[in-house]
Residue, then its C-alpha position, 0 to 999 in steps of 0.5 A: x876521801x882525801x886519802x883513796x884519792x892518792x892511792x887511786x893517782x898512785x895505782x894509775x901511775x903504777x899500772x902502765x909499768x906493769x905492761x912494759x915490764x911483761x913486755x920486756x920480759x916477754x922481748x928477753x923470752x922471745x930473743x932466748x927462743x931465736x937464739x936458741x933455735x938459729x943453734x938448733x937448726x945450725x946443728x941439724x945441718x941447715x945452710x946458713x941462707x935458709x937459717x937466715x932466712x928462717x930466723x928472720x921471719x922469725x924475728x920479725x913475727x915476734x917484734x911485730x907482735x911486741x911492739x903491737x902490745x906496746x903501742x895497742x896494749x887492748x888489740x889481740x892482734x899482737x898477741x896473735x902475731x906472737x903465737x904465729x912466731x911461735x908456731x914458725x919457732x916449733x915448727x922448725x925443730x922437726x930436723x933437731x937431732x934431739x928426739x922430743x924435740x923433733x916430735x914437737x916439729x913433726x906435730x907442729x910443721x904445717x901449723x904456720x900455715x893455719x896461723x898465718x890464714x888466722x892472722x890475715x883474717x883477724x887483721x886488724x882488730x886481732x878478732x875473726x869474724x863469724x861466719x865464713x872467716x871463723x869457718x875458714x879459720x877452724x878448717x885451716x887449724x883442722x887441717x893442720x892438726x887432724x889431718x897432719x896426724x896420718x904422716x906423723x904416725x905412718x911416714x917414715x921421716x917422722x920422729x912419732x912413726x908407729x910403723x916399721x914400714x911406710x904404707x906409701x899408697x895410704x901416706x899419698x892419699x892421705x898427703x893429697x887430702x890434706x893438700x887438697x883441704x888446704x887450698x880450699x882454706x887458701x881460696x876460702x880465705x881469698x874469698x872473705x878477703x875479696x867480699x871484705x874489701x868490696x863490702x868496705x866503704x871509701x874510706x875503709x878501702x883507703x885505710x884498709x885496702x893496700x893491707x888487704x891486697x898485700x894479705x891477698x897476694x900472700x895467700x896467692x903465694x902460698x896457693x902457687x907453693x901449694x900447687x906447685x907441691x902437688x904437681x912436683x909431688x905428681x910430676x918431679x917437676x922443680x917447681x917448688x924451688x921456684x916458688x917457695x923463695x917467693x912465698x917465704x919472703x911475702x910471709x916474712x914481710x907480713x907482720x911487718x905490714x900488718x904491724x904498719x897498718x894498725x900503728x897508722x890508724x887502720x885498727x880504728 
């Protein structure tokens, strides 16, 4: 008894240093991945206020996610702020002139999209619930996965095309279902966000609900720059670069709220 008992103090005090040495190992991958990426999209001919713009969101996904592990080593939530960083970093190589990894920015482009809805739906606990948010979360993947293989293999500014010439009818329909299917994650996923906060009680709407109504107008954000695709698509309109700036910089802001609201007490 008297000897276990030392090994047990000596394995507890030993075991909080394992995590913040994954941390920082984790922190110096992260760091090599923005540094890396801000090289490869300077060499694709980017200009310096989009890269900016880009690596920042970038940054502020993987430091979010980091410091969430720190604080609440037991919450998913920052791992999952992470895989969003993640995401954003492979989908930016779609213009790299380096061929393989071009083809990992052609298969992952709308990829953020489907991982930003799985964020504000697992927030703040990191878990989506069953039901219409874990339905809403699988259609968001669905749709950026399944429904993003007719322009990896038929368009023609895709690294994995397998036609010589872009079928421009199919290419449209299939962009416009898949658009189409995309706003009705964002209006499902509007939908959980609404019932969640009428269904919370006083106190949960004062802990949760300025986090929920800032996850509601990202996703409005993201609604209008949808739209706003479609109708220039259909109308050459300017639209979309009226409103991407918007919805960029309400994206980039997102972990950081996030990460506020489960260090301040809302994850309990």
């Amino acid at each position: 008894m008297s000897v276990s008992r030392p090994d047990r103090g000596r394995a507890a005090r030993a075991d909080p240093a394992r995590p913040r040495h994954l941390l920082l190992a984790l922190g110096a991958f992260c760091a090599v991945l923005v540094l890396t990426h801000t090289a490869m999209l300077a060499a694709a001919q980017w200009d310096a206020a989009t890269i900016v713009l880009w690596e920042s969101t970038l940054a502020l996904f993987f430091a979010s996610g980091l410091i969430a592990l720190w604080r609440q080593p037991h919450n998913p939530f920052g791992a999952l702020l992470l895989l969003a960083g993640l995401a954003q970093w492979c989908a930016g190589l779609q213009t790299v002139p380096v061929a393989g990894l071009a083809a990992i920015g052609s298969l992952t482009k709308t990829l953020p999209l489907a991982v930003t809805v799985h964020v504000i739906l697992a927030f703040p606990t990191g878990r989506v619930a069953p039901g219409l948010a874990r339905f809403t979360v699988v259609l968001a993947y669905v749709t950026s996965t399944v429904l993003e293989v007719p322009s990896m293999v038929l368009a023609g500014s895709s690294s994995l095309r397998l036609v010589q010439t872009e079928p421009t009818a199919v290419l449209d329909a299939a962009v416009l279902g898949q658009r189409l299917t995309g706003l009705t994650c964002l209006g499902l996923a509007m939908s959980v966000l609404a019932i969640r906060l009428v269904r919370m009680k006083r106190t949960g709407q004062t802990q949760l609900g300025p986090f929920v109504l800032y996850a509601f107008a990202c996703l409005v954000g993201l609604t209008v720059t949808l739209i706003a695709r479609l109708i220039g698509a259909l109308a050459g309109t300017g639209l979309l670069e009226r409103t991407g700036p918007v919805q960029t910089l309400l994206v980039a802001a997102l972990p950081v709220v996030f990460l506020f609201g489960v260090l301040t007490g809302s994850f309990g």
